[in-house]
Phi, psi and omega in degrees: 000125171264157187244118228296180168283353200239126170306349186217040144279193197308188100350104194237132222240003197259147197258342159211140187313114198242127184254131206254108190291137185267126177296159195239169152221004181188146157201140170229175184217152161260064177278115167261119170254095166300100176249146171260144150181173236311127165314116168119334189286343177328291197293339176284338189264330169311311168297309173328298195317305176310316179296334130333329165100352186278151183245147173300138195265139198206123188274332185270007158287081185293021199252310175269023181297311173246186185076316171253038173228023162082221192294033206192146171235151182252151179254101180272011170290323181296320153319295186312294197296002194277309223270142135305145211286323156325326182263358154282329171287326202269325175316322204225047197314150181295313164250183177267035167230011182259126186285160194160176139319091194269104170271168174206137215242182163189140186276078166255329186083020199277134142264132162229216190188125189273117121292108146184193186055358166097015171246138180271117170247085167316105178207180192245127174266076173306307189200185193219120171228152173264081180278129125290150202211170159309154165088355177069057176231167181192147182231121157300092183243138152257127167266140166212177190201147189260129149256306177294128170262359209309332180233033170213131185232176193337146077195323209266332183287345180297294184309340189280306185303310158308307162324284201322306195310294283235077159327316198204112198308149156195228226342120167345284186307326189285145189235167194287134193232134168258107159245152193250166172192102176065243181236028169277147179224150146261090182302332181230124165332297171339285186316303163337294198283314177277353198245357170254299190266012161180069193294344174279355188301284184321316161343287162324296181316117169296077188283338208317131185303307171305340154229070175241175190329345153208039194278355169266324188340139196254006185246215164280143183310144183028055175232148141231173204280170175244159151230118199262129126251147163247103175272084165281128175354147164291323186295331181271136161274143167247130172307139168328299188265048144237333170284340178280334168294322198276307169318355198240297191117034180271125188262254149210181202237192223260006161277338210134314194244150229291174194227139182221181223228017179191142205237031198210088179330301188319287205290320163285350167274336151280348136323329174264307189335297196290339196264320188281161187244117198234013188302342181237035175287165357276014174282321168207146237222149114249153181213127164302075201225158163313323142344293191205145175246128187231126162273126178224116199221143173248032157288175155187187238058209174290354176281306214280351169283339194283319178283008190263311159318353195276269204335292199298320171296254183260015171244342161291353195236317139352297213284310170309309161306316211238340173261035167263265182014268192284007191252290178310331186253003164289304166311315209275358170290323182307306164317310182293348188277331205254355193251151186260115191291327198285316186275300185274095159259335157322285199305313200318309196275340141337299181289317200282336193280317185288316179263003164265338181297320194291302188287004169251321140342297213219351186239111161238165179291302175253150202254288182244146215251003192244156194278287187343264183316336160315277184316348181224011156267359156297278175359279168310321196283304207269354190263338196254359154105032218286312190261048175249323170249346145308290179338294180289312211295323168330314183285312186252330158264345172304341177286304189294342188268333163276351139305347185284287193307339187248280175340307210269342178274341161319318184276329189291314174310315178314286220300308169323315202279316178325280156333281203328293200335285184314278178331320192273316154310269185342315188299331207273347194224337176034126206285332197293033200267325190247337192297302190314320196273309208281006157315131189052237187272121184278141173285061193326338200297315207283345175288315188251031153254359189295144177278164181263059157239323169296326178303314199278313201286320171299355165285314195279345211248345165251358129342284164319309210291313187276352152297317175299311186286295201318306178302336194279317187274006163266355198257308185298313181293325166298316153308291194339290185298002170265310164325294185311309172298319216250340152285346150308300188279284178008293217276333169308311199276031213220000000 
């Protein structure tokens, strides 16, 4: 069955799928990786970097505008006017002590070659870049771009993107990937990326089973997200099910040949409807997916340079912005699951301090000032589930602040009672019975004629004296330590 062209055509009833190969003329990728890591470690892993050859990424540096996005450059004038300017301070911090998204880029230019499914893939690996971010998170991107097309066409560049993403093979469907690079081979991407092509990376990384690398991660264990273009022949026109293969990664299948992941016309079309972005068809596609952001155009020229600034530019740092999001707020449901209210008066008042800085600090509604990049950084927000999961953190501190409140009216209620007490014995017994004895050289002699009424009152009054000093130097030492605590997490969160 071929399937029409028009994304909003009839209603279609044949039941199995005919795929028609398509000529490529360009396609690049964004593989993201999310890691948590080691507390305390930024400026040290910062240094690495540097050391390294990466450089701090600077929108007022008109310099790094090229060089890590292969034939094609971003405009950072353009970036600046997309983001509200609040949202330029965490994107784009002014120094490197400011907190925000600190990147850090680096340029290789590397060919290697991709193998598998009985296919050879020829590409080039442009550049790498590392953002630290607040909260001791961090993202890995790798670029990379398919250029000879002479032998590779739609279904194989879908597959390099499906492979490449895949760290470590765990899954029925993942097949064995090979990458070569001069005459070094890898057998698993993992390697490639930590023990070659950033071996200082690894260090760094927070393995702790409870927090490890990619235990906030919003995807499949040791995968990562893609950001996709796909650049088709100007001559080929596109079909739904290319856009569902490409939003989907169907690649090809353990023959060879190309492959898609539904044989039910109905159900792809309603896939693109809920995933897809049709605002610029029939030329060009986005598709929205938990996985991937995929752009598919059969332009070129300057439209096909304009979409790859958009993909490289504000929609990476959209894309970047919004799994920052759900990655932080995916923790604090762990945290909140993992602190015992009863016990953990700490973590509680931790916990409770981390999610009013994040959501007053880093989580705003609006994002970009242009109705495009609006409508699909909703999108992303809404596929990955942001404001749902704002909702429970929402949820979890209105719980810890009335567990707070009923905890501190309790110590209060102790205290209260105490104080009656002591007052209410003083008034009745009256201190001014012993104060006149405990003046100047005090008379020891005169201690052993006291009546027992006198005992009680000289019981109550230094009994107060010493409750009083004891609350007064708990009361100090606890601000100190409220101080201390509250410059800790600052600095964690930074």
């Amino acid at each position: 069955m071929h399937v029409k062209n028009s994304l909003k055509g009839s209603t279609i009833m044949e039941t199995s799928i005919e795929i028609s190969e398509k000529k490529m003329n360009y396609s690049a990728f964004q593989f993201i990786l999310p890691f948590s890591i080691k507390s305390g470690s930024a400026p040290s892993f910062i240094s690495a970097l540097k050391n390294d050859n990466f450089e701090r990424f600077q929108l007022d540096n008109p310099e790094m505008q090229h060089g890590y996005y292969g034939k094609f450059s971003i405009h950072h004038a353009d970036i600046e006017h997309s983001f509200f300017p609040f949202i330029n301070k965490i994107l784009f911090p002014p120094t490197e002590n400011d907190a925000g998204f600190q990147r850090y880029s680096r340029s290789f230019n590397l060919s290697c070659s991709l193998i598998a499914n009985k296919k050879t893939i020829p590409f080039t690996l442009l550049s790498a870049d590392v953002v630290i971010c607040p909260y001791e998170l961090a993202f890995l991107t790798i670029r990379a771009e398919i250029t000879d097309f002479s032998n590779i066409d739609f279904s194989t560049a879908i597959e390099f993107g499906t492979r490449f993403r895949v760290l470590e093979p765990g899954l029925s469907e993942d097949v064995e990937t090979t990458i070569e690079h001069d005459t070094l081979r890898f057998g698993k991407v993992e390697n490639f990326i930590f023990n070659f092509l950033l071996p200082e990376v690894d260090s760094f990384i927070d393995k702790r089973e409870s927090d490890g690398p990619r235990s906030y991660s919003i995807f499949d264990n040791k995968r990562m997200f893609v950001q996709s273009l796909f650049c088709l022949d100007s001559n080929e026109s596109i079909e739904i099910v290319d856009v569902y293969r490409a939003g989907n990664l169907d690649g090809l299948d353990g023959k060879g040949n190309p492959y898609i992941s539904s044989s039910n016309s109905a159900y792809i079309h309603q896939f693109v409807k809920e995933n897809g972005y049709e605002k610029w068809a029939p030329n060009t596609y986005y598709t929205i997916e938990k996985q991937n952001l995929t752009c598919l155009t059969n332009q070129s020229g300057m439209m096909l340079s304009r979409l790859a600034s958009q993909m490289y530019g504000k929609y990476y740092y959209g894309l970047l912005l919004n799994l920052f999001h759900r990655i932080v707020l995916l923790k604090i449901d762990i945290l909140y699951s993992e602190v015992n209210i009863v016990r953990d008066e700490e973590r509680v008042e931790k916990l409770i301090h981390f999610i009013n800085t994040f959501t007053a600090n880093y989580l705003f509604i609006e994002i970009t000032t242009q109705s495009q990049g609006h409508e699909i950084f909703w999108r992303l927000r809404n596929k990955f589930k942001v404001e749902t999961l704002y909702n429970d953190a929402r949820q979890a501190l209105n719980s810890l602040y009335k567990y707070q409140e009923s905890f501190s009216s309790r110590k209060n209620n102790l205290l209260l009672l105490i104080l009656t007490l002591y007052t209410v014995v003083g008034g009745i017994y009256g201190m001014n019975q012993v104060i006149e004895d405990l003046k100047g050289n005090i008379d020891l002699e005169k201690f052993l004629s006291y009546s027992v009424f006198e005992y009680i009152a000289l019981f109550v009054t230094l009994s107060g004296l010493v409750v009083s000093i004891v609350l007064g130097v708990q009361g100090f030492i606890k601000w100190r330590k409220e101080i201390g605590k509250i410059k800790k997490w600052e600095a964690e969160e930074k």
